[in-house]
C-alpha positions in Angstrom: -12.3 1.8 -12.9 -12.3 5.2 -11.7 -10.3 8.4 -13.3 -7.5 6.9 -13.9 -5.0 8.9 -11.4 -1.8 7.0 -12.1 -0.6 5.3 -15.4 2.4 3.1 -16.3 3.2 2.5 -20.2 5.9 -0.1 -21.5 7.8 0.5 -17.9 11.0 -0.5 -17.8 14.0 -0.5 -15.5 17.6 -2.3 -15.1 19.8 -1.1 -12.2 23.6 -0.5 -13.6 25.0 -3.4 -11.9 22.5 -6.0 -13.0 22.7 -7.3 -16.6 19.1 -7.6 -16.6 15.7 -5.2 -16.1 14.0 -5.7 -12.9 11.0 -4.4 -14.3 10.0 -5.3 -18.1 7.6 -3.4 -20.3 5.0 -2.8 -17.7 2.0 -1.1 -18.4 -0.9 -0.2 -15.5 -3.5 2.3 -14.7 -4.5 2.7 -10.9 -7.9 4.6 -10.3 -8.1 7.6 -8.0 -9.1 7.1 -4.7 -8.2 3.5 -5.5 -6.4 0.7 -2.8 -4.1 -1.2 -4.7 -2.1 -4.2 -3.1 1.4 -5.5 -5.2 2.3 -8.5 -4.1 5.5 -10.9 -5.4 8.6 -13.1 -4.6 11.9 -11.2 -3.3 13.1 -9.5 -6.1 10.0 -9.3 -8.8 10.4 -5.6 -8.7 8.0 -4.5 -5.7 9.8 -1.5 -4.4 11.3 -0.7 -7.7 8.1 -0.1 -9.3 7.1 1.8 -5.8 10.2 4.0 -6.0 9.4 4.7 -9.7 6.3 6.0 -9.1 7.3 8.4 -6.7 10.3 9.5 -8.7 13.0 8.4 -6.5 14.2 6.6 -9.8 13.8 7.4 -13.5 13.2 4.7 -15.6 14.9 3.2 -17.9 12.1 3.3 -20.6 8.8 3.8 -21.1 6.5 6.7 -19.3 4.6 7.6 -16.0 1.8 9.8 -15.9 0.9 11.0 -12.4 -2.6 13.1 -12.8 -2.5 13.1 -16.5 0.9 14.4 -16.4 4.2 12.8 -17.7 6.7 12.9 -14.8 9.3 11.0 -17.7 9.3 14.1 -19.6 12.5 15.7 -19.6 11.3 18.8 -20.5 10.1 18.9 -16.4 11.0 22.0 -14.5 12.2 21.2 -11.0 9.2 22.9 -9.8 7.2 20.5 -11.7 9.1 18.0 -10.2 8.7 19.4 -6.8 4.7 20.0 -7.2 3.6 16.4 -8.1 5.9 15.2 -5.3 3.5 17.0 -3.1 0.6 15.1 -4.3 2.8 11.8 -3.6 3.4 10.4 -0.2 6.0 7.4 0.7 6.3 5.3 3.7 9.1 3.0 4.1 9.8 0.0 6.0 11.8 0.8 8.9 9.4 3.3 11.1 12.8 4.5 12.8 15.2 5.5 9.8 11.6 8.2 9.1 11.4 10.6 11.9 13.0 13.2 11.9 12.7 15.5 15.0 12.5 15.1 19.0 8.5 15.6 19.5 6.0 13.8 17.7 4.2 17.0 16.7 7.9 18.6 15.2 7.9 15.4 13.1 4.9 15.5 11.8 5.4 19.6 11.2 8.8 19.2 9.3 7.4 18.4 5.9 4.8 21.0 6.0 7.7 23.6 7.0 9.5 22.1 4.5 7.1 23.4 1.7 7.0 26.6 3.0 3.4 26.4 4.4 2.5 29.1 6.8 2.3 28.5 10.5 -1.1 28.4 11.4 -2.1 26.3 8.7 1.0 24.0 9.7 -0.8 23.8 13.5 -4.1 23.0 11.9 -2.7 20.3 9.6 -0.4 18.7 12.5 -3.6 18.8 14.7 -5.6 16.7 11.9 -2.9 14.4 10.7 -2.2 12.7 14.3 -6.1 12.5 14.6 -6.4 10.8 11.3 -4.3 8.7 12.3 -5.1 8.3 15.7 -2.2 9.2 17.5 -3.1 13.1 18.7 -3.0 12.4 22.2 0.9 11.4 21.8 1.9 14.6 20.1 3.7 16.2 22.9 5.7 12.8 23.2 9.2 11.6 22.2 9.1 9.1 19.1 11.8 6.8 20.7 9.5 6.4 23.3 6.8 5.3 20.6 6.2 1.1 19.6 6.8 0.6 16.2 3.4 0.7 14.6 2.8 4.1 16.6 5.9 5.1 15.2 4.9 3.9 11.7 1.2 6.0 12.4 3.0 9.2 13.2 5.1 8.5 9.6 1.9 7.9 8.0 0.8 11.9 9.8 4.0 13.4 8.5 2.6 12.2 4.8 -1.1 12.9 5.1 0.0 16.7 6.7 1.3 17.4 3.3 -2.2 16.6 2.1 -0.8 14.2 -1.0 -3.1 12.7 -3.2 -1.5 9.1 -2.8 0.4 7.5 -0.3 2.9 4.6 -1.4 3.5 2.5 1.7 6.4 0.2 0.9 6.2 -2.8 2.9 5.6 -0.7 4.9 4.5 -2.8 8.6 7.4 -5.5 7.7 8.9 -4.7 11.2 6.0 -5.0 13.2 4.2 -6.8 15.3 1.1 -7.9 14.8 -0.5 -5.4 17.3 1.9 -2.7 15.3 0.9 -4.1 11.9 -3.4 -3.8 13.1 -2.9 -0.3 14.1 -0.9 0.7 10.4 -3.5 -1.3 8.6 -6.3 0.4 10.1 -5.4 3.5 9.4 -4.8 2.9 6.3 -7.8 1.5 5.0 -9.3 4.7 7.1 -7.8 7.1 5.1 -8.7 5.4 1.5 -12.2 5.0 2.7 -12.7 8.2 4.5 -10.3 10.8 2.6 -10.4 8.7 -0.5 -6.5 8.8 -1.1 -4.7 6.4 -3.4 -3.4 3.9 -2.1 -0.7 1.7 -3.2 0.7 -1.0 -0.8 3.2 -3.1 -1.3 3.1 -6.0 1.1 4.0 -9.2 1.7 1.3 -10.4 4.3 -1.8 -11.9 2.1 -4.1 -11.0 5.0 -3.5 -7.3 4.3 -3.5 -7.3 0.3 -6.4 -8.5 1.2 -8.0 -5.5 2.3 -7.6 -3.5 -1.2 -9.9 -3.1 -3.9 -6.9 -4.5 -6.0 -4.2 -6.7 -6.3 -1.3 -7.0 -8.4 1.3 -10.0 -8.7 4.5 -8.9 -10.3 6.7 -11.8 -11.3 10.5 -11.5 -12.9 9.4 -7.7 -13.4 6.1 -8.0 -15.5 2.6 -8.6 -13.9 1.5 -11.6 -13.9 -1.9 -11.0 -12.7 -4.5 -8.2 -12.0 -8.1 -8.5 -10.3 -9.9 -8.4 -6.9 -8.2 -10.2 -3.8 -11.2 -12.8 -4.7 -10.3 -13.7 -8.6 -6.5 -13.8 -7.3 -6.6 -15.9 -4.1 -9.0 -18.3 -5.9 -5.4 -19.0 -7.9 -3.8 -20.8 -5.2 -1.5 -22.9 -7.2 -0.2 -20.4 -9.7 0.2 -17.8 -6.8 2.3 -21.0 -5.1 4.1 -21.3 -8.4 5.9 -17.7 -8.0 6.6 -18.1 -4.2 3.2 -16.6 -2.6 0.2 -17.9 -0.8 -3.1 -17.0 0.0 -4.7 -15.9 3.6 -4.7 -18.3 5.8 -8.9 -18.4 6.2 -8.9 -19.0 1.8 -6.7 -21.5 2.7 -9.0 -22.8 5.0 -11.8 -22.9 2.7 -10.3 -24.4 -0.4 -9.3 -27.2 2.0 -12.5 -28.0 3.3 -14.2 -27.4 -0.1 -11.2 -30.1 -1.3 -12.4 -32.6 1.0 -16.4 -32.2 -0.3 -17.7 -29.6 2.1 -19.8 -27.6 0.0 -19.1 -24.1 0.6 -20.3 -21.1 -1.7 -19.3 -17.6 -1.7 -15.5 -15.9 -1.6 -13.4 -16.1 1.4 -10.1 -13.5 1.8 -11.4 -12.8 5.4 -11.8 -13.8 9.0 -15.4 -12.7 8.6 -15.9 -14.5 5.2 -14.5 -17.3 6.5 -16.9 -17.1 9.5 -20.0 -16.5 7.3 -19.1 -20.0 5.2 -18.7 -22.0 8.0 -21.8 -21.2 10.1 -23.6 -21.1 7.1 -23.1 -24.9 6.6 -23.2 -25.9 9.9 -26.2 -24.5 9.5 -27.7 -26.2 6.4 -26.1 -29.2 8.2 -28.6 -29.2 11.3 -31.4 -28.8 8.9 -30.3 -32.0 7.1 -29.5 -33.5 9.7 
């Protein structure tokens, strides 16, 4: 793994008006510049565990160490507080409950302001944010005027001009379309691969956990498994077990192999899936 950048031990949490912890005694470690996927049934503790980390709730037990620091530690100043919360970005599900302001560029300024950043450097990071994301062109525009997954991108901008360190997105293209959920995706893998930031995504769509270095399955609160979307997909039934599937082209696959097609190598993509099946049609002419 690499530096470890964010670290969970014995974390627990029960909301006041449940008799019982929606997470239980979980304990991770998330690399830096690391793209992690959380997957699990409604209710496993998804977004708890995502509002944890970025210290919208305190947990019940156990500690969180963000950077080698313990953000648990009452002993905290608020400016602590208020400097790791720099370094951690959040993106929510509804694109529309996010933005703020009347121009694109004015959304995408208002955290920066926010933090007291002059205003040149403001202009520069507005300028950069909407081209990381692609949507620089639209900056002069209204956001109601945006489709969702361009509203979502220009979200995602607001975050990256604050220059955090990791971005939570918390199912995060659920009200999108598929067009909307492409252009969200891609810039996400973008900005892991290209700025290396953290990122932690939790999604319900198996095609997009599919994309991370990572994936964890929480179920009833704990983690029930941990590995690369290629040692967790190839667990179709326990996955089915808790209420999840796999991509549809692993689907595929396991039901061709099922029915005696030989087919070697992993398959959590389109292009994967692609590679298998010409491959034996392939080794099929030459038999043939």
């Amino acid at each position: 793994m690499k530096d470890v950048y964010i670290k969970t031990e014995h974390l627990s949490y029960q909301y006041e008006e449940s008799n019982f912890p929606v997470l239980r005694d979980l304990s991770v470690e998330i690399g830096k510049g690391e793209f992690v996927a959380v997957l699990g049934h409604n209710g496993s503790g998804k977004s708890t565990f995502a509002k944890l980390l970025n210290m919208i709730l305190t947990p019940s037990s156990g500690k969180i160490l963000v950077a080698g620091k313990d953000i648990t530690d009452d002993s905290m100043t608020d400016e602590d507080i208020l400097a790791l919360r720099k370094t951690m970005g959040m993106v929510f599900q509804n694109p529309d409950n996010q933005l703020v302001a009347t121009i694109v560029e004015d959304d995408v300024a208002f955290g920066p302001e926010n933090l007291g950043i002059p205003s040149e450097e403001i202009r520069r990071r507005v300028d950069t944010a909407l081209a990381e994301v692609g949507m620089l062109e639209y900056a002069k525009h209204e956001p109601h005027r945006l489709s969702g997954g361009q509203k979502q991108r220009v979200a995602i901008a607001g975050i990256m001009a604050m220059q955090p360190q990791c971005i939570i997105f918390d199912e995060s293209t659920a009200m999108l379309d598929p067009v909307g959920r492409k252009e969200v995706m891609d810039s996400i893998i973008r900005l892991n691969r290209e700025k290396e930031i953290t990122i932690i995504m939790i999604t319900h769509y198996m095609e997009e956990a599919a994309c991370a270095d990572r994936i964890l399955v929480l179920n009833d609160g704990s983690i029930l498994m941990d590995g690369t979307p290629s040692e967790i997909f190839e667990q179709e039934d326990a996955l089915r077990v808790c209420g999840l599937n796999v991509p549809q082209c692993t689907e595929l696959i396991h039901r061709l192999r099922h029915q005696g097609i030989e087919l070697k190598g992993d398959c959590v993509s389109v292009e994967q899936c692609a590679e298998l099946l010409i491959e034996s049609l392939n080794k099929e002419e030459k038999n043939g």
